[in-house]
Every structure is written in structure tokens, then in C-alpha cells.
C-alpha positions, 0 to 999 in steps of 0.5 A: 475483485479477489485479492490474497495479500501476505503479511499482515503487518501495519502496511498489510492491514492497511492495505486490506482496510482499504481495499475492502472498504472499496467493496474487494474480497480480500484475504489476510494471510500471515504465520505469526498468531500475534498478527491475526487479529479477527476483531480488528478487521472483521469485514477480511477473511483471514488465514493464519498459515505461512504464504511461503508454503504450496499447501498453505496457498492452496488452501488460500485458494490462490488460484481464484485471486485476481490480484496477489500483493506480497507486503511482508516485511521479508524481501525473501517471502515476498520472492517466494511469494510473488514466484509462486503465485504466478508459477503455481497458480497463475494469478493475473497481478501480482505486487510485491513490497520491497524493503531493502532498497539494495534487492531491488534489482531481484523483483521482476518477472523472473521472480513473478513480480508484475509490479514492485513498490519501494517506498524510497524509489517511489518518492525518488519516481514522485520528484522525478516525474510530478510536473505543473499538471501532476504526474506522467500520463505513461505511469503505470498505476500500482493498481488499476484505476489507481494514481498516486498522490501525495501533500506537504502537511504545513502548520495551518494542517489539522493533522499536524501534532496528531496520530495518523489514525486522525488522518486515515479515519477520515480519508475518503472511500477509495483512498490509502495512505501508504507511506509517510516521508520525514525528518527519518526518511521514508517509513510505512503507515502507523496509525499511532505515529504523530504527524508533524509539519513538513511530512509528506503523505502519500497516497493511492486514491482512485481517480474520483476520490482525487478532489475530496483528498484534496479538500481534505488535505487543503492547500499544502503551503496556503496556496497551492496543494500538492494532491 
């Protein structure tokens, strides 16, 4: 699958390790030259452009992608973004990050959203809808083939005290840990953030690589886990 994604930030690049290391051709695109980093993800095509112009999304080759996620920590771009890659140039899927909880009436498909990603609606949806056998049938995968998962990491956890690096280094194929929730609330993915007791980890796994993050997690309270 061909995937473009806008905004190389931490949630971008981690978004894109993961997805290429699945085997997808992804591009990286971005207008800030600090957020280009070729060596860092050498197996990402990479564009340094502004998503928000036609001409650069051209150039993108937008129209081949099969999927679009707009993950900018802009809500305005990630709009323009998401309108224009459905508009202009019709691709199937398009995700788009919301930052600002107060926008998030904006990102549907008048805007070409197919499916928007607020990390606080996303664990207020996780308490709301996980019951004894996990989560509801009906949910909608943020992509296909894709469930969420999520653990308490408690003291006995070997994650605990450590950087998140020491955790998505060893997480399996078909998995990406998309946001943390502590003591500050929720926030995205930094690989030199420390991970403490009582974190909750969330995921997207593919459904076959469910029992590998749940050996590897281990159980969230000593007995039962939460993956």
C-alpha cells in the first residue's frame, strides 16, 4: 500500500517507522528542513514541500497513495490537507490527526476526513466502549486490519524508569505505540520521554501481532493484562 503522510514530527516519523517496517511505501512530507532527516529513516521516501500547496502534493504524486494521514500538529493543515486529497485527487482513505480537542466537530467529510484521531476522544472512546472481552465488534479500525490496544505499565514492568525508545525498539512487527496518558494527560509518542508507573501505552497492532505485545508487556496489575 502507498501511503503519503503530512507532518514529520514525532508522531509522523513514528507513524512511518512503523508502517514501512510493515512492508508499505510510505512518504514522508514536510516544509520545515529541520524535520527532514533522511538518515533516520532510510527505508521513507521523504519530500520537503508544504502539503498545503496543490503543486507540492503533485509532485507528491498524491494521486497514487491509497491512504492519506495528515498528522501535522496544525489542525489548519491537517483540513487543507485532508480536502485536498480527497478533492483534488481522490484518494480511497484519508486520517487526520486532531490537536485541539475544541476543532473536532470540523473533521468530517466535508473537510475529506474519512476518519479523524483525537488522542483524548481516543481514551475517553477506550473507557467508554472496552468491556470483559475487549473492544466493540462495530468499532471502526483507525486502519485496516488494525485494533487498538492499550496497558497500565505497573512497577514489576521493565519499561518503567526507562525511555520510550526502550519500549518501541522492541515492540513487534505490526504494531505502533501512538500515545501515552499520565500524570499530564494525554500526549504523543517521544522516543526520550521516560515511562513511568501507572502510564497507560496505547497501540495500533495488527490483530496477529495482539499476543506477542501481550507477552511483552506482561500482565498490567500482576494478573490480568489490559492488551
Amino acid at each position: 500500500m502507498r501511503i503519503a503522510i503530512a507532518g514529520a514530527g514525532s508522531v509522523g516519523r513514528s507513524i512511518a517507522a512503523e508502517l514501512a517496517a510493515s512492508g508499505h511505501d510510505v512518504l514522508l512530507i514536510d516544509r520545515d528542513t529541520r524535520a527532514i532527516d533522511v538518515d533516520d529513516l532510510t527505508q521513507v521516501e521523504w519530500l520537503l514541500a508544504d502539503a498545503c500547496e496543490l503543486a507540492s502534493l503533485e509532485e507528491a504524486r498524491l494521486g497514487e497513495a491509497d491512504v492519506v494521514i495528515a498528522a501535522s500538529s496544525d489542525d489548519k493543515v491537517n483540513l487543507v490537507v485532508s480536502l485536498l486529497a480527497k478533492t483534488e485527487f481522490g484518494v480511497d482513505r484519508v486520517i487526520a490527526r486532531i490537536n485541539e480537542p475544541d476543532n473536532e466537530w470540523l473533521f468530517n467529510d466535508s473537510w475529506g476526513v474519512d476518519l479523524a484521531v483525537s488522542p483524548p476522544r481516543l481514551i475517553a472512546d477506550l473507557v467508554e466502549d472496552a468491556g470483559e472481552d475487549g473492544f466493540a465488534e462495530e468499532e471502526t479500525p483507525p486502519l485496516p486490519g488494525a485494533e487498538i490496544a492499550e496497558s497500565v505499565l505497573h512497577a514489576e514492568s521493565a519499561f518503567v524508569g526507562g525511555p520510550e525508545s526502550a519500549l518501541t525498539s522492541r515492540l513487534p512487527e505490526g504494531v505502533a505505540l501512538v500515545a501515552v496518558v499520565g500524570s499530564g494527560g494525554v500526549r504523543a509518542p517521544g522516543s526520550e520521554r521516560t515511562l513511568a508507573v501507572g502510564d497507560t501505552v496505547v497501540f495500533l497492532a495488527e490483530p496477529g501481532a495482539l499476543e506477542t505485545l501481550e507477552g511483552l508487556l506482561g500482565p498490567a496489575d500482576g494478573s490480568d493484562g489490559d492488551v
